[in-house]
N, C-alpha and C positions, 0 to 999 in steps of 0.2 A: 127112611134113612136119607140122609143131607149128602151133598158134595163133599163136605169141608170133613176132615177128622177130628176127634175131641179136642186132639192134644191142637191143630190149625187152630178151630174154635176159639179154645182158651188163650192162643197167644193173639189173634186178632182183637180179640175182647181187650184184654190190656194194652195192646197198641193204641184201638180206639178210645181208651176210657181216656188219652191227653184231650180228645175232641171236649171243645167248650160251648163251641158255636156249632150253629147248622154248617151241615157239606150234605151236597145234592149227587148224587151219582146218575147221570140222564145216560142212557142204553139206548140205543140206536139200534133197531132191528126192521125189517121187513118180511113179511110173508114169503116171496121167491127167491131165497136167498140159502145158496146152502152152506157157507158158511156160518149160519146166524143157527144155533144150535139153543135149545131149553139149558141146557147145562150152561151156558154162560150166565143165560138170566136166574138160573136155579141159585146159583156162587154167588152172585151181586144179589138178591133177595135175602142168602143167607147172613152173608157180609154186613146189611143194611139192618139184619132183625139186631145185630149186636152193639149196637148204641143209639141209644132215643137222640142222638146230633147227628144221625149218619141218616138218611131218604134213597129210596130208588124212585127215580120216573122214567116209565117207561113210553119209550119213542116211535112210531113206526114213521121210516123215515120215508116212502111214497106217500103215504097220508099226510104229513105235514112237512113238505119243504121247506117252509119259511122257517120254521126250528132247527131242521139241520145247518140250513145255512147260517141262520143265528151265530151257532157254536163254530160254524166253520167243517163238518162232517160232511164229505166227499163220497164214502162209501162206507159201507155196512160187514159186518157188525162195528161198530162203534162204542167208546165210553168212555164219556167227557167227564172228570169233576169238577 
């Protein structure tokens, strides 16, 4: 069973179906971190499966600093489109 409920599901689905172009949704997360919770990356995975325009990439933001800083990402959890 998903985060989202049918009825969320279906109105996200048509919100996203205006998307025409790619949108990236980059997640910033870390291993020691207790606000960085699966349930966020679970909603943004789900969010992502509902239009072939919409991506998740996922970040861990000790492993790659030069990415967060890229985006401009301070602290975790994070999510930039």
């Amino acid at each position: 069973m998903g985060i989202m409920k049918r009825t969320d599901r279906e109105r996200a689905r048509h919100r996203l179906a205006s998307l025409h172009s790619p949108v990236t949704l980059v997640h910033f997360t870390q291993e020691r971190c207790w606000l960085c919770t699966d349930r966020a990356r679970s909603l943004l995975e789900e969010l992502a499966a509902e239009s072939r325009h919409l991506s998740l990439h996922l970040v861990d933001f000790a492993a790659e600093p030069e990415t967060a800083e890229r985006f401009g990402v301070t602290q975790v959890p994070a999510t930039v489109i």
